[in-house]
Jmol script that loads the backbone (N, CA, C; Angstrom):
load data "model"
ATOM      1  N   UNK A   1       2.133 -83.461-245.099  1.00  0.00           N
ATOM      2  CA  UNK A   1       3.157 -84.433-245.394  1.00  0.00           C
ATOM      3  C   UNK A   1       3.647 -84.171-246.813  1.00  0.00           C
ATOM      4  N   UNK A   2       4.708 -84.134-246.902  1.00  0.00           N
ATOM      5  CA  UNK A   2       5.577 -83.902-248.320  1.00  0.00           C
ATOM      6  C   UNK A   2       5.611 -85.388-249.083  1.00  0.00           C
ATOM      7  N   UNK A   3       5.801 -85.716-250.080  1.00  0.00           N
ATOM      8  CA  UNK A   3       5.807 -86.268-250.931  1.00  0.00           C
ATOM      9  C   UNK A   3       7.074 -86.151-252.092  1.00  0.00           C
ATOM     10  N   UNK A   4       7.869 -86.984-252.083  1.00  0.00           N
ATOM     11  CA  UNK A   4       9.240 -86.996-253.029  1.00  0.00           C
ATOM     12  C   UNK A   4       9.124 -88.044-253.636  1.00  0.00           C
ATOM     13  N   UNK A   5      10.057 -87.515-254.539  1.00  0.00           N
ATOM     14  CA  UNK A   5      10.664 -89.403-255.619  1.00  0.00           C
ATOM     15  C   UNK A   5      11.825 -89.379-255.366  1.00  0.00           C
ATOM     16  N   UNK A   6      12.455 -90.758-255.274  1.00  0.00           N
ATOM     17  CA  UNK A   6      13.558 -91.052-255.044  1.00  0.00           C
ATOM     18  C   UNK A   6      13.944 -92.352-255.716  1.00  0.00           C
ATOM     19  N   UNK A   7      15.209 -91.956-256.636  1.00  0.00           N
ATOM     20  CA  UNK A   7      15.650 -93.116-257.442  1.00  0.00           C
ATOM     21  C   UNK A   7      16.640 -93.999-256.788  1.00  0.00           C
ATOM     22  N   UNK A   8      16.988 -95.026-256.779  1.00  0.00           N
ATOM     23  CA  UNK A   8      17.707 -95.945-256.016  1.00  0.00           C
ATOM     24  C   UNK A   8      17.843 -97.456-257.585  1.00  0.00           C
ATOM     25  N   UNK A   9      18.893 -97.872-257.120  1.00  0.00           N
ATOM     26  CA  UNK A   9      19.448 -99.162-257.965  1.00  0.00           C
ATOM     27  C   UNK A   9      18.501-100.069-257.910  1.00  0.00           C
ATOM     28  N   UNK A  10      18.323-100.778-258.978  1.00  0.00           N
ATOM     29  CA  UNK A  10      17.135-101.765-258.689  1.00  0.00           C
ATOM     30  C   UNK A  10      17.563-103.095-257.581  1.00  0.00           C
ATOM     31  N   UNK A  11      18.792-103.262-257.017  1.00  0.00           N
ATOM     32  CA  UNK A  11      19.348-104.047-256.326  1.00  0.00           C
ATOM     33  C   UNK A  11      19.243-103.336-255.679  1.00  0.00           C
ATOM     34  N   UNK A  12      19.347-102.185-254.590  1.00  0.00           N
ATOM     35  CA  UNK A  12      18.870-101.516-253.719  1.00  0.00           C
ATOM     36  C   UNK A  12      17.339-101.300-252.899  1.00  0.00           C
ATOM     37  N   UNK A  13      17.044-101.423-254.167  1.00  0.00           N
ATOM     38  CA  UNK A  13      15.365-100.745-254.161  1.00  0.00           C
ATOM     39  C   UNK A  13      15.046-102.502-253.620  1.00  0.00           C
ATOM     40  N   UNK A  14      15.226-103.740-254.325  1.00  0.00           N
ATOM     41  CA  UNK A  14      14.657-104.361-253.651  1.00  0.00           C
ATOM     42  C   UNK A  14      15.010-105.185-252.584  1.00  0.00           C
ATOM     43  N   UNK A  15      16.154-104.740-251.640  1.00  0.00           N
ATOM     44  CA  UNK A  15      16.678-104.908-250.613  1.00  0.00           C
ATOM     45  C   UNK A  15      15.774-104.131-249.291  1.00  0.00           C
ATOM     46  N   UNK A  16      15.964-103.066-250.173  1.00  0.00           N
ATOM     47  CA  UNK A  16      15.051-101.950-249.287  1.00  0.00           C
ATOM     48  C   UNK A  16      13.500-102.593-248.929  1.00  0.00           C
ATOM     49  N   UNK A  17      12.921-102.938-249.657  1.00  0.00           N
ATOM     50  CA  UNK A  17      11.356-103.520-250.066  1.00  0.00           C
ATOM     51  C   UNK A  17      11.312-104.369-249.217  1.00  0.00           C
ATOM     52  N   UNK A  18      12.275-105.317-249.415  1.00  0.00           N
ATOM     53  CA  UNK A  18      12.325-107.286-248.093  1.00  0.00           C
ATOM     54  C   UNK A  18      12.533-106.182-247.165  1.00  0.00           C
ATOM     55  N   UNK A  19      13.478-105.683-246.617  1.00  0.00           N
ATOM     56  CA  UNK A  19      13.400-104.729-245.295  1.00  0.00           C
ATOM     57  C   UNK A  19      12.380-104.545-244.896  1.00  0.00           C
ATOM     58  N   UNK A  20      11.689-103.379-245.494  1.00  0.00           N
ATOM     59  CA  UNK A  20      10.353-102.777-245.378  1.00  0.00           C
ATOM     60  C   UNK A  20       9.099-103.491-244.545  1.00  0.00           C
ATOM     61  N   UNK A  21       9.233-105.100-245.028  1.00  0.00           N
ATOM     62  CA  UNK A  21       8.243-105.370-244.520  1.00  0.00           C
ATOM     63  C   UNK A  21       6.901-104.635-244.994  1.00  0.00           C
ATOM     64  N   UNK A  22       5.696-105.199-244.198  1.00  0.00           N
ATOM     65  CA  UNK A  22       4.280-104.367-244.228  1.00  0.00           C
ATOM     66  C   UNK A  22       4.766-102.626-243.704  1.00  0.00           C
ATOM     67  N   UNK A  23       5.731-102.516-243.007  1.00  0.00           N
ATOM     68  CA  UNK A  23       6.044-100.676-242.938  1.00  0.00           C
ATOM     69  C   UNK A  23       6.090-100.072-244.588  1.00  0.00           C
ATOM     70  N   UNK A  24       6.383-100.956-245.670  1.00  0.00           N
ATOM     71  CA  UNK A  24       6.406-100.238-247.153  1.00  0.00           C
ATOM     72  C   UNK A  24       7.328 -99.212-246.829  1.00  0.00           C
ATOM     73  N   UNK A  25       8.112 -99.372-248.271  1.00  0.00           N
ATOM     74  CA  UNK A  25       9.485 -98.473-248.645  1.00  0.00           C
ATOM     75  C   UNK A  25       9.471 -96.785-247.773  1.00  0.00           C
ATOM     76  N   UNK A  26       8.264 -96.156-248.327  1.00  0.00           N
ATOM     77  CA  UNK A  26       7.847 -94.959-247.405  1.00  0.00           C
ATOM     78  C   UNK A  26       8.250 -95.083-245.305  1.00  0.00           C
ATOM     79  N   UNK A  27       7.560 -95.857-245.208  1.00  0.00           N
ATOM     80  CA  UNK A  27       7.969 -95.964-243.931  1.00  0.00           C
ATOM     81  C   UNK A  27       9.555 -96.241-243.597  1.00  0.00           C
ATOM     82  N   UNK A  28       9.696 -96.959-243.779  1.00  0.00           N
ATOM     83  CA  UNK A  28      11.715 -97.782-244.238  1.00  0.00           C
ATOM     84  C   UNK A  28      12.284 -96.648-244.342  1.00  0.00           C
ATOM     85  N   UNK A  29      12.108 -95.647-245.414  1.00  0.00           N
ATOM     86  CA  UNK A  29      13.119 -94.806-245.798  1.00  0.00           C
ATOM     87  C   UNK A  29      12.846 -93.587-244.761  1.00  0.00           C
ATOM     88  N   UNK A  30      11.874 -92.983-244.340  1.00  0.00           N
ATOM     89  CA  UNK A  30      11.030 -92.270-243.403  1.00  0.00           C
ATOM     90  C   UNK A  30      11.529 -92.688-241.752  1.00  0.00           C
ATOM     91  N   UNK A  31      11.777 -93.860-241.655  1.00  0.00           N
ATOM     92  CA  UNK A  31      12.431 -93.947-240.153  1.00  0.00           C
ATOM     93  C   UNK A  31      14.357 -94.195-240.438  1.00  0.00           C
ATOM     94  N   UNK A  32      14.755 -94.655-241.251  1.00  0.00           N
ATOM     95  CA  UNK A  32      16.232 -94.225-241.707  1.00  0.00           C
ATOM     96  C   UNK A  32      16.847 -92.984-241.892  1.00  0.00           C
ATOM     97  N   UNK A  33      15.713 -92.162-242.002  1.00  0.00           N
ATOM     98  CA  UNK A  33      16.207 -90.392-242.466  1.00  0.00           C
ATOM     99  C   UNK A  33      15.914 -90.115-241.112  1.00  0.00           C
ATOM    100  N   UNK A  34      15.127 -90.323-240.199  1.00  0.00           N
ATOM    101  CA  UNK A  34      15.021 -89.858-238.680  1.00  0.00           C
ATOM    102  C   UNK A  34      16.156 -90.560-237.731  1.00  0.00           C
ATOM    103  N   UNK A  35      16.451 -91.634-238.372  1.00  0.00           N
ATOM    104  CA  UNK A  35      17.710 -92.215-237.520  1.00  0.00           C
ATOM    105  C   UNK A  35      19.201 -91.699-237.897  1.00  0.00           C
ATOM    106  N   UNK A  36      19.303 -91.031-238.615  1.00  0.00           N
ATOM    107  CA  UNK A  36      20.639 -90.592-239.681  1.00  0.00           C
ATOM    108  C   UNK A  36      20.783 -89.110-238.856  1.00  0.00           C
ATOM    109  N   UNK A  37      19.388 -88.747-239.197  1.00  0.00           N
ATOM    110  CA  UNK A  37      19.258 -86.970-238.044  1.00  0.00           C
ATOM    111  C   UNK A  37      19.459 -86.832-236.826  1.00  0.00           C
ATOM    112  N   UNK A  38      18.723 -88.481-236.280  1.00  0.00           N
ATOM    113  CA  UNK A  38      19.686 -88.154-234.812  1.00  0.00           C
ATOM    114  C   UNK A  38      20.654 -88.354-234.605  1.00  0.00           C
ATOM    115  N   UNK A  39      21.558 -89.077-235.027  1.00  0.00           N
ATOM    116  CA  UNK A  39      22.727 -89.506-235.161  1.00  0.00           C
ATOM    117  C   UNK A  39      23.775 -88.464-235.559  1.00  0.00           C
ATOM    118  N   UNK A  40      23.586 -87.451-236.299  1.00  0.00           N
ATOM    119  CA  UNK A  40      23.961 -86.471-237.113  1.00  0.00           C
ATOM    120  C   UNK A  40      23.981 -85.480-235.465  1.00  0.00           C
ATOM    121  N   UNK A  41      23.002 -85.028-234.978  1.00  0.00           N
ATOM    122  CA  UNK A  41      22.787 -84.404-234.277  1.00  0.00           C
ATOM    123  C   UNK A  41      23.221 -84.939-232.879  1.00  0.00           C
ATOM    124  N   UNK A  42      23.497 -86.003-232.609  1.00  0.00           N
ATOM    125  CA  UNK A  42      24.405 -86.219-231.458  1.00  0.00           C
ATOM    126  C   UNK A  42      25.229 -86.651-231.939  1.00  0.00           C
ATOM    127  N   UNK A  43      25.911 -86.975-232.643  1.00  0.00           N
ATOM    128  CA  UNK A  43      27.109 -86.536-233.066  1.00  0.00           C
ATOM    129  C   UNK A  43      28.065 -84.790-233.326  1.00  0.00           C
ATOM    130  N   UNK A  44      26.942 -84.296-233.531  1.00  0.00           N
ATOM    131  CA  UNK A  44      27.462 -82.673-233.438  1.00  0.00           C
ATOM    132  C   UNK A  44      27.552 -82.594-231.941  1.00  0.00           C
ATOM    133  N   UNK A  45      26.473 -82.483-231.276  1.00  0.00           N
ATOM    134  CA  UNK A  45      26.676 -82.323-229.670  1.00  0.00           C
ATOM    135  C   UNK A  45      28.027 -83.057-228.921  1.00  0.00           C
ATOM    136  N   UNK A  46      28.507 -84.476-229.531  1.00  0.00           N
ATOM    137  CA  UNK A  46      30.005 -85.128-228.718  1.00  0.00           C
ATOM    138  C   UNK A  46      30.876 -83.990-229.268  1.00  0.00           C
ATOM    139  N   UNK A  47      30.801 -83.467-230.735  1.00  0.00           N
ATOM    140  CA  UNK A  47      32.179 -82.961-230.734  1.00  0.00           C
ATOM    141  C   UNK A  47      32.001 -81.628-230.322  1.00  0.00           C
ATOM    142  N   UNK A  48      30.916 -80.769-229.767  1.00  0.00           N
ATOM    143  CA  UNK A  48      30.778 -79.492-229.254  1.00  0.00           C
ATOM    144  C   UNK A  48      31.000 -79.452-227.602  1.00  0.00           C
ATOM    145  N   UNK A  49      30.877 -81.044-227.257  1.00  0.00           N
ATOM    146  CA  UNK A  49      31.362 -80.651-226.040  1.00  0.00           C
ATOM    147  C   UNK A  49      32.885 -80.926-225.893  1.00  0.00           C
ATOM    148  N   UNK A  50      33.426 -82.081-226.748  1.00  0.00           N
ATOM    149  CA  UNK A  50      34.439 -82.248-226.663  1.00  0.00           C
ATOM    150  C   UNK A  50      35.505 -81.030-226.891  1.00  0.00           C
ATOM    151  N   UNK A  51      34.953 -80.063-228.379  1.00  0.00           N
ATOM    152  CA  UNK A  51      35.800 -78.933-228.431  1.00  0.00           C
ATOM    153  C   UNK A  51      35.662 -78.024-227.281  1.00  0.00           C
ATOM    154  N   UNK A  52      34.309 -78.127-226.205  1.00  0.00           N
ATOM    155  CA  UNK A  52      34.250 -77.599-225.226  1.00  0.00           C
ATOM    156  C   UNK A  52      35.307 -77.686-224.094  1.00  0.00           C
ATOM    157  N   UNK A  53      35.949 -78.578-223.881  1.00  0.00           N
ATOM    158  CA  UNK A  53      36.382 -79.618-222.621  1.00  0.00           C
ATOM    159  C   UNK A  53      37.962 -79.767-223.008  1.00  0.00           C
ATOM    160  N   UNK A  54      38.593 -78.909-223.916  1.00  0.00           N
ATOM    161  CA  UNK A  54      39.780 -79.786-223.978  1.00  0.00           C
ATOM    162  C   UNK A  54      40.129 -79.910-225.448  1.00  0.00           C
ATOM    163  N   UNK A  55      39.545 -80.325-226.605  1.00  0.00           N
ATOM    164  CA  UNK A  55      39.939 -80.375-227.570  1.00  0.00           C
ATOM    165  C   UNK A  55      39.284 -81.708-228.126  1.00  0.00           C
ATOM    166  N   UNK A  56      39.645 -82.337-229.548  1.00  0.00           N
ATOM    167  CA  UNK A  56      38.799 -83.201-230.465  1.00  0.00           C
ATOM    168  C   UNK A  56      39.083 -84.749-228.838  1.00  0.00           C
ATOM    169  N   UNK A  57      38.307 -85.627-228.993  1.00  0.00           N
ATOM    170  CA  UNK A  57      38.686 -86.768-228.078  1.00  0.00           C
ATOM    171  C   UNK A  57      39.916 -87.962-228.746  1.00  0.00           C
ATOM    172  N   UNK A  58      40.218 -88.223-227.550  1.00  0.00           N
ATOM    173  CA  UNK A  58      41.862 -88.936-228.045  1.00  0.00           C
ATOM    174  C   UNK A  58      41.306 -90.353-228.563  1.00  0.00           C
ATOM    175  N   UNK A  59      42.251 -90.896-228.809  1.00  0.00           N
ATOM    176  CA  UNK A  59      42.043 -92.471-229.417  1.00  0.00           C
ATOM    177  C   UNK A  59      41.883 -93.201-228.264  1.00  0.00           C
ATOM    178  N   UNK A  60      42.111 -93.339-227.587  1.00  0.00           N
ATOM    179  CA  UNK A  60      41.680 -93.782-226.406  1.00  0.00           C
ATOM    180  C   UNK A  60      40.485 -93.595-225.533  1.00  0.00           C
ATOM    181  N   UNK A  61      40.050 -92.259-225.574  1.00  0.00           N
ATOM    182  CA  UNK A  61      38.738 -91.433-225.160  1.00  0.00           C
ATOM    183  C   UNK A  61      37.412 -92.532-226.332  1.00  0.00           C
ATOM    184  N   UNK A  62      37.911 -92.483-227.209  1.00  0.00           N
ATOM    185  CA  UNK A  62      36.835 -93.223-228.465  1.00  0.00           C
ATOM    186  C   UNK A  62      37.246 -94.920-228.664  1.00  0.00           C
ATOM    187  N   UNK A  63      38.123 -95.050-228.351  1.00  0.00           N
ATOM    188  CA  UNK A  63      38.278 -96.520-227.745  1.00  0.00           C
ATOM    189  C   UNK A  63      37.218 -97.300-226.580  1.00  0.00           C
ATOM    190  N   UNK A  64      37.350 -96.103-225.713  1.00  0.00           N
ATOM    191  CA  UNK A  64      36.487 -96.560-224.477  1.00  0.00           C
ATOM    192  C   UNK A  64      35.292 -96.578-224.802  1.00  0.00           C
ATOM    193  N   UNK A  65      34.448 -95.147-225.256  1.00  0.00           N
ATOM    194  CA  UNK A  65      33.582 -94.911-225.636  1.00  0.00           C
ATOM    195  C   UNK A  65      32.632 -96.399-226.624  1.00  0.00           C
ATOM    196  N   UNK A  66      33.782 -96.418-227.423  1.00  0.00           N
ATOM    197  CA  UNK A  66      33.030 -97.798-228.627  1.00  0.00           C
ATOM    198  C   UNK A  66      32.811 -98.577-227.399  1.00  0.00           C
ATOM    199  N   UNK A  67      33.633 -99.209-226.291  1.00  0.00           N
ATOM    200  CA  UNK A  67      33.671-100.553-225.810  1.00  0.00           C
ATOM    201  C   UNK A  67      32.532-100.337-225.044  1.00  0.00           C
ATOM    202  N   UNK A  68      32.283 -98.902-223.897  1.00  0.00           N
ATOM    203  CA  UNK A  68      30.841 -98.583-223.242  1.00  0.00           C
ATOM    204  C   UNK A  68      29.553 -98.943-224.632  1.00  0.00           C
ATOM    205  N   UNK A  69      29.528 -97.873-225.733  1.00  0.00           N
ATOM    206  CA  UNK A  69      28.382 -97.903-226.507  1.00  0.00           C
ATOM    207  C   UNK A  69      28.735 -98.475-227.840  1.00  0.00           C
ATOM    208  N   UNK A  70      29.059-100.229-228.024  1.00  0.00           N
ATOM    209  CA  UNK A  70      29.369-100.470-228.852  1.00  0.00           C
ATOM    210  C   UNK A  70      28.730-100.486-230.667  1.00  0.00           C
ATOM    211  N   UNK A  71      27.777 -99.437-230.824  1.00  0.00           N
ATOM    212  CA  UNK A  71      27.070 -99.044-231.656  1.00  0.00           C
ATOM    213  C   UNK A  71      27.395 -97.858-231.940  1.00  0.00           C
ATOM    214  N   UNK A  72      28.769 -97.243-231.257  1.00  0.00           N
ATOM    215  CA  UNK A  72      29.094 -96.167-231.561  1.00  0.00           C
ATOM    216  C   UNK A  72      30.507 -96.311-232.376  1.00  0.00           C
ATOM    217  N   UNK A  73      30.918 -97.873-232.564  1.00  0.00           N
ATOM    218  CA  UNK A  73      31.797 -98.131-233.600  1.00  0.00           C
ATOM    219  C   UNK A  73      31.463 -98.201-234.866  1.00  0.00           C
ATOM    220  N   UNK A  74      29.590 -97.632-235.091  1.00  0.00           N
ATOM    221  CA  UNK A  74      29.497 -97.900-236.618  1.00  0.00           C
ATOM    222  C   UNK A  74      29.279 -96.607-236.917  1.00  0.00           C
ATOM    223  N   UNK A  75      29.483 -95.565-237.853  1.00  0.00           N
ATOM    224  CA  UNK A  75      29.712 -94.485-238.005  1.00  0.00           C
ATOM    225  C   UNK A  75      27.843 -94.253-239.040  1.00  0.00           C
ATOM    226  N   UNK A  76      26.767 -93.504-238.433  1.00  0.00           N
ATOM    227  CA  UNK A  76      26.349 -92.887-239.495  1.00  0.00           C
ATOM    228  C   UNK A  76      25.968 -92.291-240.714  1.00  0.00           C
ATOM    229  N   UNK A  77      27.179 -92.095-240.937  1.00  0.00           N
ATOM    230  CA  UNK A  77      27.784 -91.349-242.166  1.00  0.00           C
ATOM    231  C   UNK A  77      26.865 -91.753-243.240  1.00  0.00           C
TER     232      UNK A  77
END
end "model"
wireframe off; spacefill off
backbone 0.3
color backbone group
């Protein structure tokens, strides 16, 4: 297991902390970086099939999409 430091705002840091719960900041930040990667990574896969199929998806194609998986209106990023 690796071990980092990571600086964050002290208004951050203790937002992060009430989050945390008994999981402690380590855990918190440790399942946010695994949720960001998958997200990252199916997100590459929609637009590899989409450039597969036709081209980027229309506004409408991602219209629908949000209204089926409405957690797919909040962007990752």
């Amino acid at each position: 297991m690796a071990k980092i430091s990571v600086s964050l705002e002290d208004d951050l840091y203790q937002r992060v902390r009430d989050a945390a719960g008994p999981d402690g900041v380590s855990g918190w930040l440790a399942d946010a970086a695994a949720r960001r990667l998958r997200a990252n990574a199916l997100r590459a896969v929609g637009e590899e099939i989409a450039m597969s199929t036709g081209g980027p998806y229309t506004e409408q194609e991602l219209s629908e999409a949000q209204a089926w998986l409405p957690s797919s209106s909040t962007p990752a990023r």
